[in-house]
CHARMM-style PDB file with segment names, atoms N, HN, CA, C and O in Angstrom:
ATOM      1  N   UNK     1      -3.382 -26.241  -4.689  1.00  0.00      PROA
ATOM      2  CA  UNK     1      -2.672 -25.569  -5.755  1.00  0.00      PROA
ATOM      3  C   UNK     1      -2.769 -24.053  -5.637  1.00  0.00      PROA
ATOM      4  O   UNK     1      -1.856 -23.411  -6.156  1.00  0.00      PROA
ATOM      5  N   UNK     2      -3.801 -23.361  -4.992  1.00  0.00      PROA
ATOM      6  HN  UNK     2      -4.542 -23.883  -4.570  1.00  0.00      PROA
ATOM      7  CA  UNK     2      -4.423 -21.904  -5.657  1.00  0.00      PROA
ATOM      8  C   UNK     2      -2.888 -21.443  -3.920  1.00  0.00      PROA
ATOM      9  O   UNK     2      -2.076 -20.519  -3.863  1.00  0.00      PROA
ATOM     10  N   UNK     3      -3.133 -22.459  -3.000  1.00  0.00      PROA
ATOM     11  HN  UNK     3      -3.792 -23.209  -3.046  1.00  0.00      PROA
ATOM     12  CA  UNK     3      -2.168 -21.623  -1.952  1.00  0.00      PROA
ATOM     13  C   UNK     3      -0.822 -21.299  -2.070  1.00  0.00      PROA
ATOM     14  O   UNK     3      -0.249 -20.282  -1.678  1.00  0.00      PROA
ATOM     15  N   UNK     4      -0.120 -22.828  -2.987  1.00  0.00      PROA
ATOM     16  HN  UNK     4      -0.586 -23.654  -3.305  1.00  0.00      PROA
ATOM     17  CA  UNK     4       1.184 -22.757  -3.631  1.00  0.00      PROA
ATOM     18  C   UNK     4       1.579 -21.510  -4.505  1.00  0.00      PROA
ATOM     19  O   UNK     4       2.627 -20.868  -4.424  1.00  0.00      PROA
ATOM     20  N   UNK     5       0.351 -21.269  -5.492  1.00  0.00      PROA
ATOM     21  HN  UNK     5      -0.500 -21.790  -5.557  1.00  0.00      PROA
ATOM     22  CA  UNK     5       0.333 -20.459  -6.230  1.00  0.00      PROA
ATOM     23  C   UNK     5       0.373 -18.934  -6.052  1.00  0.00      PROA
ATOM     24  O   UNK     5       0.780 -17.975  -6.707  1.00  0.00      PROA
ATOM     25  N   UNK     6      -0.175 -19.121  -4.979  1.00  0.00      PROA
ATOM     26  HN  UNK     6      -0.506 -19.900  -4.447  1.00  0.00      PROA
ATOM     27  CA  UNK     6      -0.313 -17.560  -3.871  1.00  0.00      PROA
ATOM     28  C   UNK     6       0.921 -17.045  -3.202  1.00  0.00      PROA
ATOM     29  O   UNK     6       1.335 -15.887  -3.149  1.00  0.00      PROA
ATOM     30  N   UNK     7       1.683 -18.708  -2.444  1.00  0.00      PROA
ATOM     31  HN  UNK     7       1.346 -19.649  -2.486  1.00  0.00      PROA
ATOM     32  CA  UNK     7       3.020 -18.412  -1.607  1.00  0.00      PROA
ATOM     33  C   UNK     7       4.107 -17.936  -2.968  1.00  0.00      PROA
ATOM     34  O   UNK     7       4.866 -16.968  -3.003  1.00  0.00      PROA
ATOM     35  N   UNK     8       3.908 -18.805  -3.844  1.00  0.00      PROA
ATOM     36  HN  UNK     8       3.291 -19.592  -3.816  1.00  0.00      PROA
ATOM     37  CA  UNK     8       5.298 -18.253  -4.956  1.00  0.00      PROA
ATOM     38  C   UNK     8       5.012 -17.018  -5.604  1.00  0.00      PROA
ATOM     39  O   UNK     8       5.969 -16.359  -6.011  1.00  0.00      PROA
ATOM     40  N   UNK     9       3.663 -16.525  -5.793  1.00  0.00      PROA
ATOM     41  HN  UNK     9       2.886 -17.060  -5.462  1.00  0.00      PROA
ATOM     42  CA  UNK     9       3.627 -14.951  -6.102  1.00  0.00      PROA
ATOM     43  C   UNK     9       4.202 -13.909  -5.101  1.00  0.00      PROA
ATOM     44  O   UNK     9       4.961 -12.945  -5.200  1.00  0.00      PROA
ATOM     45  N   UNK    10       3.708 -14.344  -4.377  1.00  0.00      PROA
ATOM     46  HN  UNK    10       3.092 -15.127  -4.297  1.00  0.00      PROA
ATOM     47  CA  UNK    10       4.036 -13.359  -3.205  1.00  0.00      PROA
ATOM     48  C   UNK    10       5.602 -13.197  -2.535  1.00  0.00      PROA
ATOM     49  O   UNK    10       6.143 -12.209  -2.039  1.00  0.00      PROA
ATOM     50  N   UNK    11       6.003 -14.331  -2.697  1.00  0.00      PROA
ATOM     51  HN  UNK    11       5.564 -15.134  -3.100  1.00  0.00      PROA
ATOM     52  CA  UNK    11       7.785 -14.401  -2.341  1.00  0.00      PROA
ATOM     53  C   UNK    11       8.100 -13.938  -3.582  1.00  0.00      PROA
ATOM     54  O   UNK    11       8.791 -12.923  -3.493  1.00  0.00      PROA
ATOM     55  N   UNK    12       7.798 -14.382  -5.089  1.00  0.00      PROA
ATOM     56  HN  UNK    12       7.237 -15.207  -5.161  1.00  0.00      PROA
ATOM     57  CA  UNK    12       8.268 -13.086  -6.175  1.00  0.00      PROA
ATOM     58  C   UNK    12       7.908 -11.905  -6.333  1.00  0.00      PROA
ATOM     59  O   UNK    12       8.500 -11.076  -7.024  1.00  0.00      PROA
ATOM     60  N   UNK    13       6.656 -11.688  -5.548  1.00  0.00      PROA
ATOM     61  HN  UNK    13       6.176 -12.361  -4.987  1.00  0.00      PROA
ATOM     62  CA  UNK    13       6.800  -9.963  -5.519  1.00  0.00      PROA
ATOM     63  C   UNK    13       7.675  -9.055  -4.102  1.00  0.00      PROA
ATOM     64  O   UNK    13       8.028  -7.893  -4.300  1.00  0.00      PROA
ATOM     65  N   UNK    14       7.891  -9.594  -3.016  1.00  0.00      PROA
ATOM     66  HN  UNK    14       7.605 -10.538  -2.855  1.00  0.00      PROA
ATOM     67  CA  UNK    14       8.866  -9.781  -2.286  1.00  0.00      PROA
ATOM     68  C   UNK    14      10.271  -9.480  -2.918  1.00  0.00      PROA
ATOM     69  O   UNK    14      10.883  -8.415  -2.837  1.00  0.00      PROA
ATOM     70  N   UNK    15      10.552 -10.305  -3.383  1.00  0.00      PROA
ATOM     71  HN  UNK    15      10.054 -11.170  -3.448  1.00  0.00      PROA
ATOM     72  CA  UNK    15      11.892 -10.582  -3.819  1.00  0.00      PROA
ATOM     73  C   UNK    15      12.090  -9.741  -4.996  1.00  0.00      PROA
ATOM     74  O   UNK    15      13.276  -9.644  -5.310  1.00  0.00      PROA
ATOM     75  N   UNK    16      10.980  -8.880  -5.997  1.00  0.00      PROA
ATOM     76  HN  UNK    16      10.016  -8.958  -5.741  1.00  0.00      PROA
ATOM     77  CA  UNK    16      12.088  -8.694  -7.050  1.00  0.00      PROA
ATOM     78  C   UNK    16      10.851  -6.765  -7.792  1.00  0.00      PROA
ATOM     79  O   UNK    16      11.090  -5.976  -8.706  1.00  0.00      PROA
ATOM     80  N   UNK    17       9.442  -6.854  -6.556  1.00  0.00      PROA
ATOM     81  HN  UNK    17       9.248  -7.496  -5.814  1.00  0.00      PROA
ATOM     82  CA  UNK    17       8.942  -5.851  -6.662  1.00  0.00      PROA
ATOM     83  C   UNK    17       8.940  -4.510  -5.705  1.00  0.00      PROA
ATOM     84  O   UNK    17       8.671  -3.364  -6.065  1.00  0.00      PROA
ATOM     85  N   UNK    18       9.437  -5.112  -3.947  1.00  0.00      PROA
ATOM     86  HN  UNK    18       9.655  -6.043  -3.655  1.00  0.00      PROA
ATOM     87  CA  UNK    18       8.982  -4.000  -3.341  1.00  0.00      PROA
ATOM     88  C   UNK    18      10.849  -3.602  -3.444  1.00  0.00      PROA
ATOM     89  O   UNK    18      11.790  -4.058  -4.095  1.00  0.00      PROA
ATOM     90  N   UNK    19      10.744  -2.937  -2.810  1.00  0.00      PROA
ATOM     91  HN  UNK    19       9.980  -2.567  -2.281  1.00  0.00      PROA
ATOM     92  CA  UNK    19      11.604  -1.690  -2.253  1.00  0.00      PROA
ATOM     93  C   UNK    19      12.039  -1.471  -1.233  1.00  0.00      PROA
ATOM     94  O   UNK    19      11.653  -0.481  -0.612  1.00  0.00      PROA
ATOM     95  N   UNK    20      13.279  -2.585  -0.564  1.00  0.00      PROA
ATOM     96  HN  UNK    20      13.593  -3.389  -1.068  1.00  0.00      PROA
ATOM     97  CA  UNK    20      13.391  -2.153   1.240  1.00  0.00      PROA
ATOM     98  C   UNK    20      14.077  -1.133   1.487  1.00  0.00      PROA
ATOM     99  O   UNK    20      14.793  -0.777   0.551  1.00  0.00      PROA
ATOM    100  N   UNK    21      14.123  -0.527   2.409  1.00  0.00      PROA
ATOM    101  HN  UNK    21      13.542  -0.816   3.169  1.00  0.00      PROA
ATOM    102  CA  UNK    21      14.655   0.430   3.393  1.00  0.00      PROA
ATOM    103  C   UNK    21      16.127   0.463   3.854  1.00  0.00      PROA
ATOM    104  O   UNK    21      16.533  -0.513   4.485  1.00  0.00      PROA
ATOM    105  N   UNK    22      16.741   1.212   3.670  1.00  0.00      PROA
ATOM    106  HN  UNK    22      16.412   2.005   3.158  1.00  0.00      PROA
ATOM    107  CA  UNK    22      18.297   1.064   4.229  1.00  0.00      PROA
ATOM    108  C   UNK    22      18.553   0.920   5.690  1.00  0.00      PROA
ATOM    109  O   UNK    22      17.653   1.441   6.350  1.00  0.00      PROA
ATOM    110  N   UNK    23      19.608   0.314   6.484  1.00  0.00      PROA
ATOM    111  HN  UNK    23      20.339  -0.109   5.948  1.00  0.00      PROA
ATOM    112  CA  UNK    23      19.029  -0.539   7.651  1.00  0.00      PROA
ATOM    113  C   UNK    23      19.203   1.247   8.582  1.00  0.00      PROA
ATOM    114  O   UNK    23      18.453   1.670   9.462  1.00  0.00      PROA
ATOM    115  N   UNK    24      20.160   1.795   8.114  1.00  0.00      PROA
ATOM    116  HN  UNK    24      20.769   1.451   7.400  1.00  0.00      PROA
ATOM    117  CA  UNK    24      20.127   3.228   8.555  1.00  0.00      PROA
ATOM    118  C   UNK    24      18.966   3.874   8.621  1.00  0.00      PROA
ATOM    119  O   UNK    24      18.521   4.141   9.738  1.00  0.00      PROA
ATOM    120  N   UNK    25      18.418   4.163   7.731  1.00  0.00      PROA
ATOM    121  HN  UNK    25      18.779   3.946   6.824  1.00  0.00      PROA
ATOM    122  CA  UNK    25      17.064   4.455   7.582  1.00  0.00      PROA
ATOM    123  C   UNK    25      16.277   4.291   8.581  1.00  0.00      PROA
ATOM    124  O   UNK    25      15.849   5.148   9.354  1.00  0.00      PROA
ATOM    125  N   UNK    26      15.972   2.489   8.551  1.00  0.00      PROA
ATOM    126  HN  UNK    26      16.320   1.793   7.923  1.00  0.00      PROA
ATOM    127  CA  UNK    26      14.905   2.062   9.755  1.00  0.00      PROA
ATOM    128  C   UNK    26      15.664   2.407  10.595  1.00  0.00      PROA
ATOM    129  O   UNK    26      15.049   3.324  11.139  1.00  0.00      PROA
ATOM    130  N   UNK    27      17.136   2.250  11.381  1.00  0.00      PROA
ATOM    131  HN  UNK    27      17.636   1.505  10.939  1.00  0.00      PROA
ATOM    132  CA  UNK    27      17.104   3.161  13.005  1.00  0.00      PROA
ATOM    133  C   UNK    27      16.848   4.341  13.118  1.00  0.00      PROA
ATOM    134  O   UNK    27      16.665   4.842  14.227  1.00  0.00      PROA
ATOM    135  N   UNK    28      16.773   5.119  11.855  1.00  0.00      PROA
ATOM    136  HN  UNK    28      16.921   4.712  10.954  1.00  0.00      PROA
ATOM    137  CA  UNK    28      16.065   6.181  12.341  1.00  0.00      PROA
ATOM    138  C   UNK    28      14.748   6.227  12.637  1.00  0.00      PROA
ATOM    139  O   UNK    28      14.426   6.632  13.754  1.00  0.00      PROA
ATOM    140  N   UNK    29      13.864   5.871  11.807  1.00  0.00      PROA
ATOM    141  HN  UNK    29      14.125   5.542  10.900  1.00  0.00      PROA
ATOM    142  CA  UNK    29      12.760   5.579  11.879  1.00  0.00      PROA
ATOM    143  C   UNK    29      11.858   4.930  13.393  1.00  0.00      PROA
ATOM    144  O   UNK    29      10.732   4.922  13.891  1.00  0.00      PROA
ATOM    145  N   UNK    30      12.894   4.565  13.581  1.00  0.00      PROA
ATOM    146  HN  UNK    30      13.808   4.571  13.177  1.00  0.00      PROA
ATOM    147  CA  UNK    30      12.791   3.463  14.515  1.00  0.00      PROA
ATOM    148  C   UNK    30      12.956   4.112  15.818  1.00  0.00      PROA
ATOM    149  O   UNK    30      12.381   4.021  16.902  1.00  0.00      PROA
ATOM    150  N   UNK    31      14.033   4.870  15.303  1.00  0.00      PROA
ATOM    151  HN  UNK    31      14.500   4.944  14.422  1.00  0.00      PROA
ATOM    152  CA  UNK    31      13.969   5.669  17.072  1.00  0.00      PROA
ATOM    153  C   UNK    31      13.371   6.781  16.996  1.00  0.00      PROA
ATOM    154  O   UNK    31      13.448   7.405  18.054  1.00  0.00      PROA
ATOM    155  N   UNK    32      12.702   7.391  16.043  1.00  0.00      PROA
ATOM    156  HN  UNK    32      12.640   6.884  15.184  1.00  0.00      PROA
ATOM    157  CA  UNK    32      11.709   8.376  15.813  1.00  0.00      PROA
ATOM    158  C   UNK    32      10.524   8.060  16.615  1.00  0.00      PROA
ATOM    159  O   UNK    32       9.907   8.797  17.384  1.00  0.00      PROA
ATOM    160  N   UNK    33      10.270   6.593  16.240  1.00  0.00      PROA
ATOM    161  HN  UNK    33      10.771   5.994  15.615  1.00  0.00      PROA
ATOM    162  CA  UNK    33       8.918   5.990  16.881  1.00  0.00      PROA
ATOM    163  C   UNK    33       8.987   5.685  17.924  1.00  0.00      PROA
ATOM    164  O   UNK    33       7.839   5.831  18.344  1.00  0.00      PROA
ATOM    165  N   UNK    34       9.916   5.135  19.136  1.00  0.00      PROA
ATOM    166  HN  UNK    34      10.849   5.016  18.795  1.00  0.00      PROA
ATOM    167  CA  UNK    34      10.309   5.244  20.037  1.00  0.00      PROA
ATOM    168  C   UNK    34       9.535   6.379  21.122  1.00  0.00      PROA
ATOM    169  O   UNK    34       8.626   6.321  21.950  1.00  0.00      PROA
ATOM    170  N   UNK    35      10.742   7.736  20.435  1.00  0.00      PROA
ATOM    171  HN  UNK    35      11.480   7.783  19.762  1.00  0.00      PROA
ATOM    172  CA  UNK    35      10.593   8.526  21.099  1.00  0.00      PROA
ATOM    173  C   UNK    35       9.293   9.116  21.074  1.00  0.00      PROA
ATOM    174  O   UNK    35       8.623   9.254  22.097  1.00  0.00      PROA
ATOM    175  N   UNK    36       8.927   9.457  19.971  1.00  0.00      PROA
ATOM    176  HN  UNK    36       9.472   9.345  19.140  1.00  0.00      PROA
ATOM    177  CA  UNK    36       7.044   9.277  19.868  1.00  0.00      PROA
ATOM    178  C   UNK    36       6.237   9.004  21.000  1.00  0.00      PROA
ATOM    179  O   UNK    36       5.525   9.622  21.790  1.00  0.00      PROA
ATOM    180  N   UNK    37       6.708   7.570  20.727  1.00  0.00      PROA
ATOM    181  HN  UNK    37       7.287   7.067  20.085  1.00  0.00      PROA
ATOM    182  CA  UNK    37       6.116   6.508  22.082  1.00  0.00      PROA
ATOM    183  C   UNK    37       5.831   6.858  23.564  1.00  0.00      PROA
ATOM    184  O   UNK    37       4.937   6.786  24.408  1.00  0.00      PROA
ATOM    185  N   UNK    38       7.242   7.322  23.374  1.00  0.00      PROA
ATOM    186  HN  UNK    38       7.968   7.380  22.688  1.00  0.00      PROA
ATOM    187  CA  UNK    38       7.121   7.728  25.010  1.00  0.00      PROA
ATOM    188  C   UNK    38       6.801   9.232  25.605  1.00  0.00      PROA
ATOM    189  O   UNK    38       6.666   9.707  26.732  1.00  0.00      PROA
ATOM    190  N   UNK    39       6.764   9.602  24.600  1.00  0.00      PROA
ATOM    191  HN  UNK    39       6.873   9.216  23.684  1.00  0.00      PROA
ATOM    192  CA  UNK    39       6.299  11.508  24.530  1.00  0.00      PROA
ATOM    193  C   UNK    39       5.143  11.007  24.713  1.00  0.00      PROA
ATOM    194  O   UNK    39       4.888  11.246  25.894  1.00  0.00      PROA
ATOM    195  N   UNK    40       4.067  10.314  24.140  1.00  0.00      PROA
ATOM    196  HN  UNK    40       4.274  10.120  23.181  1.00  0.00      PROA
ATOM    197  CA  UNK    40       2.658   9.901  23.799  1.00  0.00      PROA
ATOM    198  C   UNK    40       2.277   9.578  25.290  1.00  0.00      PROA
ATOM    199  O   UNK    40       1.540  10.108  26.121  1.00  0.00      PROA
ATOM    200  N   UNK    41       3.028   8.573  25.267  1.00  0.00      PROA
ATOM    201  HN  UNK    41       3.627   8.143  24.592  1.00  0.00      PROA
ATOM    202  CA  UNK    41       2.802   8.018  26.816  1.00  0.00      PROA
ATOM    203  C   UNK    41       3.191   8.582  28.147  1.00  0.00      PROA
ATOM    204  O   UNK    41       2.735   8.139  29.201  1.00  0.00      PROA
ATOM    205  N   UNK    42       3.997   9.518  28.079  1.00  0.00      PROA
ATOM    206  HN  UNK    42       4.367   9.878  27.222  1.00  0.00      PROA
ATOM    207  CA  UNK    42       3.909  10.516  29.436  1.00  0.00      PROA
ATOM    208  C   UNK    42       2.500  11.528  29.351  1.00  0.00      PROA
ATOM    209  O   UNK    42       1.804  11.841  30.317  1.00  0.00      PROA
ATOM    210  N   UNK    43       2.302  11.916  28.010  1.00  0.00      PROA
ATOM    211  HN  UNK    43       2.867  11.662  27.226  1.00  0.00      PROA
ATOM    212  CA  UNK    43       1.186  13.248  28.051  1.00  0.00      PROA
ATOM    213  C   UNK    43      -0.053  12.398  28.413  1.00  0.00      PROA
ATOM    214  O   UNK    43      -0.824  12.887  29.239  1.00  0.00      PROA
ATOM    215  N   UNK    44      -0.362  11.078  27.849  1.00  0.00      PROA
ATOM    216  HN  UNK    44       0.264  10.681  27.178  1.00  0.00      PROA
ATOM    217  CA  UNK    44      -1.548  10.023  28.548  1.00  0.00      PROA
ATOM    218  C   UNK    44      -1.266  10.392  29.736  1.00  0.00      PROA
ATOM    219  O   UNK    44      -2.010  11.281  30.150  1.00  0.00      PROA
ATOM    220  N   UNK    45      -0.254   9.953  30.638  1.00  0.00      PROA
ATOM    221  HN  UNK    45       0.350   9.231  30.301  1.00  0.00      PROA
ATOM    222  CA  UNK    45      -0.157   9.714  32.147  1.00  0.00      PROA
ATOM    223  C   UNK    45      -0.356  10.876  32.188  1.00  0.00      PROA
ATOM    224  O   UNK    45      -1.402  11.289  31.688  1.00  0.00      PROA
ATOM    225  N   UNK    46       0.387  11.622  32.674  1.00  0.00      PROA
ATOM    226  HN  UNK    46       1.237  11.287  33.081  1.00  0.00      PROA
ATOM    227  CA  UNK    46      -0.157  13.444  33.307  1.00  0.00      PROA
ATOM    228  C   UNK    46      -1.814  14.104  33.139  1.00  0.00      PROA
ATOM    229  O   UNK    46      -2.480  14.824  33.882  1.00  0.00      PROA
ATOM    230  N   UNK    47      -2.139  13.376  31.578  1.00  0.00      PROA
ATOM    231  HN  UNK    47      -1.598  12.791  30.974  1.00  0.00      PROA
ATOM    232  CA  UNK    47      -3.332  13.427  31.566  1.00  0.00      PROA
ATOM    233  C   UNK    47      -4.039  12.665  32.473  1.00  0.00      PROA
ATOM    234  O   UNK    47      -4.690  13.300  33.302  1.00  0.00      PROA
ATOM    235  N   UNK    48      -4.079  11.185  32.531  1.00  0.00      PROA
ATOM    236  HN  UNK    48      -3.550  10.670  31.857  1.00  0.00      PROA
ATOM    237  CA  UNK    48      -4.578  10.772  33.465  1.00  0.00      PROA
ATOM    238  C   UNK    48      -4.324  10.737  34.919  1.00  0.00      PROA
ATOM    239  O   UNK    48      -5.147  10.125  35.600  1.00  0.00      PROA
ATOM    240  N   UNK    49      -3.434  11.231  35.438  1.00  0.00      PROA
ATOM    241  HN  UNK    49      -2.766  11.728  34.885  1.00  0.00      PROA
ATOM    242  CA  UNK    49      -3.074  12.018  36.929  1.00  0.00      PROA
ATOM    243  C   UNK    49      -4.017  12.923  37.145  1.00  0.00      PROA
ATOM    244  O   UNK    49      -4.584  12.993  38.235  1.00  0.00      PROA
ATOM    245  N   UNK    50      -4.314  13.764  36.082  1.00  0.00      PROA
ATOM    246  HN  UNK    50      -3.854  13.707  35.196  1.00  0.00      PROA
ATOM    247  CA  UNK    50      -5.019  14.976  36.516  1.00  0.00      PROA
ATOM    248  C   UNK    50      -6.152  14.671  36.450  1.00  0.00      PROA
ATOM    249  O   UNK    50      -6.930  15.367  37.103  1.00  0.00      PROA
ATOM    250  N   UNK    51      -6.704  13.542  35.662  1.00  0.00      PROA
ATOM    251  HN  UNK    51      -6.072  12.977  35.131  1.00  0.00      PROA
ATOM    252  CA  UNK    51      -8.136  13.670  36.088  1.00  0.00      PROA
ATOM    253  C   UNK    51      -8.394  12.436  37.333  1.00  0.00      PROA
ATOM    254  O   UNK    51      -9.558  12.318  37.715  1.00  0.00      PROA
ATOM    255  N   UNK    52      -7.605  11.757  37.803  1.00  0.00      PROA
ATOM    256  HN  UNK    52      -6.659  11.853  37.493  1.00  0.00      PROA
ATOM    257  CA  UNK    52      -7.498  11.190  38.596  1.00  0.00      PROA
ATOM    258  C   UNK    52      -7.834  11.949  40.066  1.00  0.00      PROA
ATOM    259  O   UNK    52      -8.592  11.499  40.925  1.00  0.00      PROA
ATOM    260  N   UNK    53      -7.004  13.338  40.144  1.00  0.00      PROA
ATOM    261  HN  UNK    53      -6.388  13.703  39.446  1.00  0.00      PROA
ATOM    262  CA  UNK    53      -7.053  14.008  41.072  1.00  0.00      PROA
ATOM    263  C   UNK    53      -8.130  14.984  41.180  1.00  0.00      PROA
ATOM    264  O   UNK    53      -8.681  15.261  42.245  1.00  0.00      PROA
ATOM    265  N   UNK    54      -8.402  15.475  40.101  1.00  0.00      PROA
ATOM    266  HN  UNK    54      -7.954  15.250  39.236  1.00  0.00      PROA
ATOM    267  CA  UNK    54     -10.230  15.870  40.586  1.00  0.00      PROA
ATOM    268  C   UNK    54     -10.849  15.703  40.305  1.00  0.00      PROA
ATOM    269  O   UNK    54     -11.783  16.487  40.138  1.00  0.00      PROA
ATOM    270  N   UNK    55     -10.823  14.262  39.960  1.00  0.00      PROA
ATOM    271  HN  UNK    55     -10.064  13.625  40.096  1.00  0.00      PROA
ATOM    272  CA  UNK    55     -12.301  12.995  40.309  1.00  0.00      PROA
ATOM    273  C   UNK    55     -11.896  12.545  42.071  1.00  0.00      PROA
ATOM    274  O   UNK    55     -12.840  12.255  42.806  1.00  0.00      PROA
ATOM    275  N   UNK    56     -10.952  12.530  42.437  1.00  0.00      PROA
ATOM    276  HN  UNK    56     -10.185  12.766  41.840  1.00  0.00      PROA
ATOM    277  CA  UNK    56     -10.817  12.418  43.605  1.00  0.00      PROA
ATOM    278  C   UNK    56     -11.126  13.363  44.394  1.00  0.00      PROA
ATOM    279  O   UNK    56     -11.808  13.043  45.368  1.00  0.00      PROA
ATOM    280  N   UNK    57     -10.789  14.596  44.259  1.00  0.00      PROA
ATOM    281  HN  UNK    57     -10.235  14.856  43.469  1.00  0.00      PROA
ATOM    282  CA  UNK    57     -11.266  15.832  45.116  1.00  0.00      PROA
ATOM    283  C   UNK    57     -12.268  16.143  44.893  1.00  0.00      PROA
ATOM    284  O   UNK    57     -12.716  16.889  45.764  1.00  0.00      PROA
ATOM    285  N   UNK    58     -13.391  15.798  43.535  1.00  0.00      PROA
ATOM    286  HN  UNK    58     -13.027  15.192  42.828  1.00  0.00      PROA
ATOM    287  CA  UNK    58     -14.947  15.777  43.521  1.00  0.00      PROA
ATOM    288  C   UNK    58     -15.118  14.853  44.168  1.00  0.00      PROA
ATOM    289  O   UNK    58     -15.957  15.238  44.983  1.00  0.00      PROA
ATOM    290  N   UNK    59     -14.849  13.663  44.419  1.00  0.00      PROA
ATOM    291  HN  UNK    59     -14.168  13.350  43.758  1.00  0.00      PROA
ATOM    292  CA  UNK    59     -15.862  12.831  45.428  1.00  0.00      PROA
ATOM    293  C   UNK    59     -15.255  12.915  47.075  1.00  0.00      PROA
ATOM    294  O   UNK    59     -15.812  12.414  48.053  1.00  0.00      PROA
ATOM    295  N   UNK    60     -14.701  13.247  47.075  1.00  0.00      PROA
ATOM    296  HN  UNK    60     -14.249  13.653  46.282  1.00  0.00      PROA
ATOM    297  CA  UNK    60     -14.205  13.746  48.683  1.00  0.00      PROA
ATOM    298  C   UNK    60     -14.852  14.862  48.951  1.00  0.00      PROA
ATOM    299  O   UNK    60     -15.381  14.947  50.059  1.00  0.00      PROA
ATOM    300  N   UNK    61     -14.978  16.109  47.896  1.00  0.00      PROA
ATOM    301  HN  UNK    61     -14.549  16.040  46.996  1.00  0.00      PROA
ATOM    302  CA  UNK    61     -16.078  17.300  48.244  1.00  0.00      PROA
ATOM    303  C   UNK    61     -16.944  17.397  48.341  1.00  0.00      PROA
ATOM    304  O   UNK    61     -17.423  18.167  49.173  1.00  0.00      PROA
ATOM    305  N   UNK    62     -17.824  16.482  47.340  1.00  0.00      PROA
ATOM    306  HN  UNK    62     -17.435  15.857  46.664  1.00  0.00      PROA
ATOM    307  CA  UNK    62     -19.120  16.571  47.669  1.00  0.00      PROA
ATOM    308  C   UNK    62     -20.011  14.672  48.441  1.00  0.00      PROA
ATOM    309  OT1 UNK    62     -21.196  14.637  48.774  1.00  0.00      PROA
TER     310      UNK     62
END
């Protein structure tokens, strides 16, 4: 009973409390985060290139 009771609260607060998003909205949003993403993830890589390369040229030097 207490789970029934849980699923029908929750599909009525769903349904008639939150507040969705206009679908416009989320593609923006959406490709905001995206591009984020991949800004994030090139400055990781370059970051990790570079220390790749002199951790490599420290152990080749010494």
């Amino acid at each position: 009973m207490k789970v029934l009771n849980f699923l029908k609260g929750s599909y009525e607060e769903l349904m008639t409390k939150v507040s969705w998003s206009k679908y416009s909205e989320l593609q923006g949003n959406s490709f905001l985060v995206i591009v984020a993403s991949i800004i994030f993830a090139i400055v990781i890589g370059i970051i990790d290139l570079g220390f790749d390369r002199i951790l490599n040229w420290f152990y080749q030097t010494f």
